[in-house]
C-alpha positions in Angstrom: -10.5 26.4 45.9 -13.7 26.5 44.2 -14.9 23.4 45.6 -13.2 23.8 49.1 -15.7 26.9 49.2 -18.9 25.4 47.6 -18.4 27.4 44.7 -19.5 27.3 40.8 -16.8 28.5 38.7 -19.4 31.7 37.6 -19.4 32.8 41.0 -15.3 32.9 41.7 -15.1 34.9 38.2 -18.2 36.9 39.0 -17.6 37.6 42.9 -15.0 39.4 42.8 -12.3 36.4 44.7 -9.3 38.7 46.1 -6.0 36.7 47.3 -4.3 38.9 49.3 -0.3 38.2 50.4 1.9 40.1 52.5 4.6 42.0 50.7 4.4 43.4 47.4 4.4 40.3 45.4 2.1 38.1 44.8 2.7 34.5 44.5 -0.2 32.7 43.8 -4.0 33.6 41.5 -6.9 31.4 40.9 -7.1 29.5 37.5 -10.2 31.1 35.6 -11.0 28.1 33.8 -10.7 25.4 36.9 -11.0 27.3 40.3 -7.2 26.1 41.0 -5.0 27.6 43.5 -1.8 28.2 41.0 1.5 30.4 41.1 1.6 33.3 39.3 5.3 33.0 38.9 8.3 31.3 39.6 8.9 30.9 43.5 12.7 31.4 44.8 13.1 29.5 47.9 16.8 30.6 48.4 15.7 34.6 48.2 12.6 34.3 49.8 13.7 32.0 52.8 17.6 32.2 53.3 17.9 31.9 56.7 14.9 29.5 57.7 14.0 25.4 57.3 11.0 25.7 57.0 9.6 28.0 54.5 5.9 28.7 54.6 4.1 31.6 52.4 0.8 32.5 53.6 -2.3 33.7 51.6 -5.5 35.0 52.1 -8.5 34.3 49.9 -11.7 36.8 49.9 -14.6 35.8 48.5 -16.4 39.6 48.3 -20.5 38.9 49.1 -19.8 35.5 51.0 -17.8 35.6 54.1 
């Protein structure tokens, strides 16, 4: 993420970088250490998506100052 967005890794920890997911849990964080998209815990496919093929979860990243 941090090089997707032309970012040093000071300025994702220092900027305040916000990932914002509908619903109450959230699936995914940035890695401190790397600027890594990574889960934040353990994704069920057969709760989340029962019914569906395809199962897409969508994310928002925020970069506060930015964009």
């Amino acid at each position: 993420v941090a090089k997707d967005l032309g970012l040093q890794l000071p300025e994702i920890r220092d900027q305040g970088v916000h990932i914002t997911e509908r619903g109450r849990t959230q699936y995914f964080t940035l890695h401190g250490k790397t600027g890594h998209l990574v889960t934040a815990e353990r994704i069920d496919r057969e709760q989340l998506c029962r019914v569906v093929e395809k199962c897409v979860l969508r994310c928002e990243l925020i970069v506060d100052g930015q964009m």
